[in-house]
C-alpha positions as CSV (number, residue, x, y, z in Angstrom):
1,X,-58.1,-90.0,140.3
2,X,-58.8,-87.2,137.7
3,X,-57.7,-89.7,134.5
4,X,-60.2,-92.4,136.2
5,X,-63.0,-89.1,135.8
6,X,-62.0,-88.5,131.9
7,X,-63.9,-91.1,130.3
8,X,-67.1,-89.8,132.0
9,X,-65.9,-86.2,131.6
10,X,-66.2,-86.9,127.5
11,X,-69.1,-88.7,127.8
12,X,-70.9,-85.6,129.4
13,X,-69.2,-83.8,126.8
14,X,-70.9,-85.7,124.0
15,X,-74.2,-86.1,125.3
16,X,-74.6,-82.6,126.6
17,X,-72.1,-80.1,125.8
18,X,-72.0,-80.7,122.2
19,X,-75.8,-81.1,121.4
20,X,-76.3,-77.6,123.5
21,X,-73.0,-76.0,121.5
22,X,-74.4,-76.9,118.2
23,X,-77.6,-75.5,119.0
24,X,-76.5,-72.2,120.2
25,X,-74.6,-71.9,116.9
26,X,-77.8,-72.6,115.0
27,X,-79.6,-70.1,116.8
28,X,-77.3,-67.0,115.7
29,X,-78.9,-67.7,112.1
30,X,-82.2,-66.4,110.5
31,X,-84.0,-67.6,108.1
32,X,-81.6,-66.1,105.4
33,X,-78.6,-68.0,106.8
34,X,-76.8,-64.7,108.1
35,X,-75.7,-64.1,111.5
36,X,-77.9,-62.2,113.5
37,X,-79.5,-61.3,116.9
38,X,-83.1,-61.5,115.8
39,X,-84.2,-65.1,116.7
40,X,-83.1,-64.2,120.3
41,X,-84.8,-60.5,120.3
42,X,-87.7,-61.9,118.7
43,X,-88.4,-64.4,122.3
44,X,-89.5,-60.3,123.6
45,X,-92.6,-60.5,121.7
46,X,-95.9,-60.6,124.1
47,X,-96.8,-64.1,122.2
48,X,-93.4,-65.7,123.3
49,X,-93.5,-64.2,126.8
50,X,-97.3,-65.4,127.5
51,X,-96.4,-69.3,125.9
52,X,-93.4,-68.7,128.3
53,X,-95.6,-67.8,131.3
54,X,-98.2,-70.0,130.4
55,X,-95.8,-73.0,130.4
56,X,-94.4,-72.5,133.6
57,X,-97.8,-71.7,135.1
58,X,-98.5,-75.3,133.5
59,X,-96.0,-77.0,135.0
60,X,-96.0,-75.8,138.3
61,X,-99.6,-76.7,138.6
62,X,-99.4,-80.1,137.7
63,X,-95.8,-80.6,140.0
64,X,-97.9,-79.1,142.8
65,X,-100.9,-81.7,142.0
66,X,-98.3,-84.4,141.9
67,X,-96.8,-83.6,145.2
68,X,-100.4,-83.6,146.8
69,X,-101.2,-86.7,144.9
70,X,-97.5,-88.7,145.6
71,X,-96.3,-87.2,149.2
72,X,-99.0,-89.4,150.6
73,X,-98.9,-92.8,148.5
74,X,-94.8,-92.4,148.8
75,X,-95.5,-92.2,152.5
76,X,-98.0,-95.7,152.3
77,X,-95.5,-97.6,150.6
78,X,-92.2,-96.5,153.1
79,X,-94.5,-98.1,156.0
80,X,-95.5,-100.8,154.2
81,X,-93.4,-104.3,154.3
82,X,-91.5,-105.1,151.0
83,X,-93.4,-107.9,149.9
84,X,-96.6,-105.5,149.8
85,X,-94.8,-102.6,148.8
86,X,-93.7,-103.9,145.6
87,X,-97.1,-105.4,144.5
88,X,-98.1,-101.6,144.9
89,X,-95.3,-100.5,143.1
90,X,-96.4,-102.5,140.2
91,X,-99.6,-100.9,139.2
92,X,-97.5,-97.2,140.3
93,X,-95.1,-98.1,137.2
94,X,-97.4,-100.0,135.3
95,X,-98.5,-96.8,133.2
96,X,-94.5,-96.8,131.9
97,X,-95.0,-100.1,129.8
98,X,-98.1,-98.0,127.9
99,X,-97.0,-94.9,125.5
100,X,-97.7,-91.3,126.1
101,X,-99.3,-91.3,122.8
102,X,-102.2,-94.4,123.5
103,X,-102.6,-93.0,127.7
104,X,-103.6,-89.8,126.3
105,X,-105.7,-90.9,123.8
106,X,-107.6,-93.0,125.5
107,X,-108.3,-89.8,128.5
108,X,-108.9,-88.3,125.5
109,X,-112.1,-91.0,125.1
110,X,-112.8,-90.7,128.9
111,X,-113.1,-86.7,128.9
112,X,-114.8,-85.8,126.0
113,X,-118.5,-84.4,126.3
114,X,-120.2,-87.7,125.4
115,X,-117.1,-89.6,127.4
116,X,-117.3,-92.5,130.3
117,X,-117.0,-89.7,132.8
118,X,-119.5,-87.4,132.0
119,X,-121.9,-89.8,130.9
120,X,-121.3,-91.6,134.4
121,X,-122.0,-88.0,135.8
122,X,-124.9,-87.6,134.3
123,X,-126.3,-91.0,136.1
124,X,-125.5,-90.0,138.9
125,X,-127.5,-86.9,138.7
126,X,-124.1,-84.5,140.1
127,X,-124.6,-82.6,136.6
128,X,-127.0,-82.0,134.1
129,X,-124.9,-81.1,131.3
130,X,-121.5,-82.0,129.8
131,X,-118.7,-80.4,131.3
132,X,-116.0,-79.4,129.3
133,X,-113.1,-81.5,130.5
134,X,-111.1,-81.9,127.2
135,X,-109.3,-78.6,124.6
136,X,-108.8,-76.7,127.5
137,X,-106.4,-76.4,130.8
138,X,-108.8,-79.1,132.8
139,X,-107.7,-81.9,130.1
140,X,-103.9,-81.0,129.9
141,X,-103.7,-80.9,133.5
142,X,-105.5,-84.2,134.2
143,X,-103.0,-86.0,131.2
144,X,-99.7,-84.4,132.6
145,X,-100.6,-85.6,136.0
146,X,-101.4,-88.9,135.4
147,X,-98.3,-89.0,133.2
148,X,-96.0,-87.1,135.6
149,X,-97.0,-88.6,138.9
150,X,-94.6,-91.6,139.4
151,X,-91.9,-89.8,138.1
152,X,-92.5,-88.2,141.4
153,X,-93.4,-90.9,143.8
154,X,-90.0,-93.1,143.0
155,X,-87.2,-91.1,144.4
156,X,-90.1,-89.6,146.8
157,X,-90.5,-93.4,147.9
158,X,-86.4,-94.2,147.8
159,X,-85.9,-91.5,149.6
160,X,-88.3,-92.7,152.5
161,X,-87.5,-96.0,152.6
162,X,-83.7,-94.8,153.7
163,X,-85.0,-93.5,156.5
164,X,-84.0,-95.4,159.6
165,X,-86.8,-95.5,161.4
166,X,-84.7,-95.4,164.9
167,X,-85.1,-91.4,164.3
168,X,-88.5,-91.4,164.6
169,X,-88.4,-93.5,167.5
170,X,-86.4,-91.5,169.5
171,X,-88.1,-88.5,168.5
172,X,-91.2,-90.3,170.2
173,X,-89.1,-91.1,173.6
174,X,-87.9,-87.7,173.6
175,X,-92.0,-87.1,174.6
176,X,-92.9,-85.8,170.3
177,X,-96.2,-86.5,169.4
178,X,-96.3,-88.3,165.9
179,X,-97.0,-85.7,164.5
180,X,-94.5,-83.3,166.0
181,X,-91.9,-86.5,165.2
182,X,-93.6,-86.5,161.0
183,X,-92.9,-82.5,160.9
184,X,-89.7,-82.2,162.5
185,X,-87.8,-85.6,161.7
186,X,-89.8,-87.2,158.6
187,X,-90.3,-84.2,156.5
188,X,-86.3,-83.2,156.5
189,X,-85.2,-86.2,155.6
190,X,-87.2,-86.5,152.9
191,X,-86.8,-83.4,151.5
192,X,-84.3,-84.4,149.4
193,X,-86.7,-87.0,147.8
194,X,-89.1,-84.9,147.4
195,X,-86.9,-81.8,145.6
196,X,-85.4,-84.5,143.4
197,X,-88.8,-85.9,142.4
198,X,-90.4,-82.1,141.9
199,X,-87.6,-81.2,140.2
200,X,-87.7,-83.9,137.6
201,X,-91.5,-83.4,137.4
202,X,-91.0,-79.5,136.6
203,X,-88.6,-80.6,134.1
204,X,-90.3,-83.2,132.2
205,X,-93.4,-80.7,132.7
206,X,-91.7,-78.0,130.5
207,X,-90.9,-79.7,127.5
208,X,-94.3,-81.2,127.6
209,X,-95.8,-81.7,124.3
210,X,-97.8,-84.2,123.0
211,X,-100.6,-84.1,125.9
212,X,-100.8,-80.4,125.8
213,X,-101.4,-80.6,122.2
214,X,-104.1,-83.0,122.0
215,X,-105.9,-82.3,125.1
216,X,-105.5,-78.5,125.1
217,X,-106.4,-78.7,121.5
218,X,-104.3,-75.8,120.5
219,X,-105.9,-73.6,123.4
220,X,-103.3,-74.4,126.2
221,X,-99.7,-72.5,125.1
222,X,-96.5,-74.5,125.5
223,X,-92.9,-73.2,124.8
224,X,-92.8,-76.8,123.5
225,X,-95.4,-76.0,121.0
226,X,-93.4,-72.9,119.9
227,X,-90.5,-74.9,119.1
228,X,-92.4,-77.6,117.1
229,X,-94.2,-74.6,115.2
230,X,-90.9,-72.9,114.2
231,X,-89.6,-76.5,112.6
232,X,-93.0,-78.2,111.2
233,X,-94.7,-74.8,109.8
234,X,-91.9,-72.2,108.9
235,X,-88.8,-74.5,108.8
236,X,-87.0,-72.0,110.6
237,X,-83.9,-74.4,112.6
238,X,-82.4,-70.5,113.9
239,X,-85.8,-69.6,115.4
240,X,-86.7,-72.9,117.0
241,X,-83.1,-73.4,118.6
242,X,-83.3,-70.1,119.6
243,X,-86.6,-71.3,121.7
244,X,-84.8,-74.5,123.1
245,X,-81.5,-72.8,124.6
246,X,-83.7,-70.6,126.2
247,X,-85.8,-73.4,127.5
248,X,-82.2,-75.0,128.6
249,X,-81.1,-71.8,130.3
250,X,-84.1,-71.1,131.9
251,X,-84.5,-74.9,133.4
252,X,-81.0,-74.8,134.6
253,X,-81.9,-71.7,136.4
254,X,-85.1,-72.8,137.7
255,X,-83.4,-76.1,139.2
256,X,-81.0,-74.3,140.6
257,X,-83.2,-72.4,142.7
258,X,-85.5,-75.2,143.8
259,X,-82.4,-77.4,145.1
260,X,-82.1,-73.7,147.4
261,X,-85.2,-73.7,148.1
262,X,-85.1,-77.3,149.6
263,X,-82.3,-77.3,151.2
264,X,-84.1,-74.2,152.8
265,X,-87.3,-76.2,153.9
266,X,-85.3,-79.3,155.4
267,X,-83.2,-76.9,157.5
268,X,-85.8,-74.6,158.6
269,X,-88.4,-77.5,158.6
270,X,-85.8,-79.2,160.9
271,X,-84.9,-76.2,163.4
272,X,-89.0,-76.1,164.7
């Protein structure tokens, strides 16, 4: 059985293990070309901490907006019948077959102060001047969602379509309410969905860059930014892979401890 796992063992290998070795060698370089610590001690400095801090705060906002946003359209299209399902699931993917570059552009057009939206709000008398929607955490946010959300709603959706729905009956004939039967049968089971969909949301989230860029307009700081800095502007390879294999280690870390925390909410979610 292990030789049948070898060609996929070197595959892994290739793709992963040797990408992430060479960029940890790069990263014990400076600028000079000599060995050193200081592209690693430099990640102290308040500047690299707050990007850090700022990118996870980024991230985990707009996962938590997608969850809100895709719990309950994964939810419509698990009871709907296939035939409707997959009409819906059309326009949910259709945003895949458009770049990242051209969607964010064009809310780009939509949130500037002159934009469709403000000038629609306007009209409608809700405000009397622009608001700013665009160069600042408002526009990044609204991008990365709309970017973001059905990588969250797929597996969310997969997930609850494998739910037999015989659970949920019998949850109801043992006297549960539906929603008693949502929170202590539906919930669990698609936990797992739902971890696996946040997870690669969180993910995708931190190595964000070309949304945060044009729609934070420099103000909103990305780790992702950092990286691009130490390449484009100072050409220093040490100092950016320095950035990414921290990136790497602290992603591994942080996906570690939200397949914990999941597994937490299904069991405890399941025990009341």
């Amino acid at each position: 059985m292990f030789g049948l796992s070898v060609p996929a063992l070197l595959l892994v290998a290739l793709v992963l293990l040797a990408p992430f070795s060479w960029l940890t060698w790069l990263s014990l370089f400076n600028a000079s070309g000599a060995l050193s610590s200081e592209n690693y001690a430099r990640l102290l400095r308040p500047a690299y901490i707050n990007s850090f801090l700022s990118t996870l705060e980024v991230s985990a906002l707009v996962t938590g907006i997608c969850v809100l946003l895709g719990y309950p359209v994964a939810y419509l299209l698990s009871q709907l019948s296939q035939r409707a399902a997959q009409i819906l699931l059309v326009f949910i993917i259709l945003p895949f077959w458009t770049s990242v570059l051209v969607r964010t552009y064009a809310w780009l057009v939509l949130l500037q102060r002159e934009g469709i939206i403000n000038t629609w709000l306007k009209q409608l008398g809700l405000i009397s001047d622009s608001l700013p929607l665009v160069n600042n955490l408002t526009g990044t946010v609204i991008g990365m969602v709309h970017v973001m959300l059905p990588f969250l709603i797929l597996p969310l959706y997969s997930s609850m379509r494998a739910i037999d729905p015989v659970y949920l009956r019998a949850a109801a004939n043992c006297g549960a309410s539906p929603a008693q039967a949502f929170r202590q049968v539906f919930l669990p089971l698609s936990a797992p969905g739902l971890g696996a969909g946040s997870a690669l949301t969180f993910v995708l989230c931190l190595g964000f860059y070309l949304t945060p860029a044009l729609l934070g307009g420099g103000r909103v700081a990305m780790w992702s930014t950092q990286i691009a800095d130490a390449v484009s502007k100072f050409a220093n390879w040490g100092a950016a892979s320095a950035l990414s294999v921290a990136l790497l280690v602290v992603t591994g870390l942080i996906l570690l401890l939200m397949r914990w925390g999941v597994q937490r909410l299904g069991s405890s979610v399941g025990e009341h």
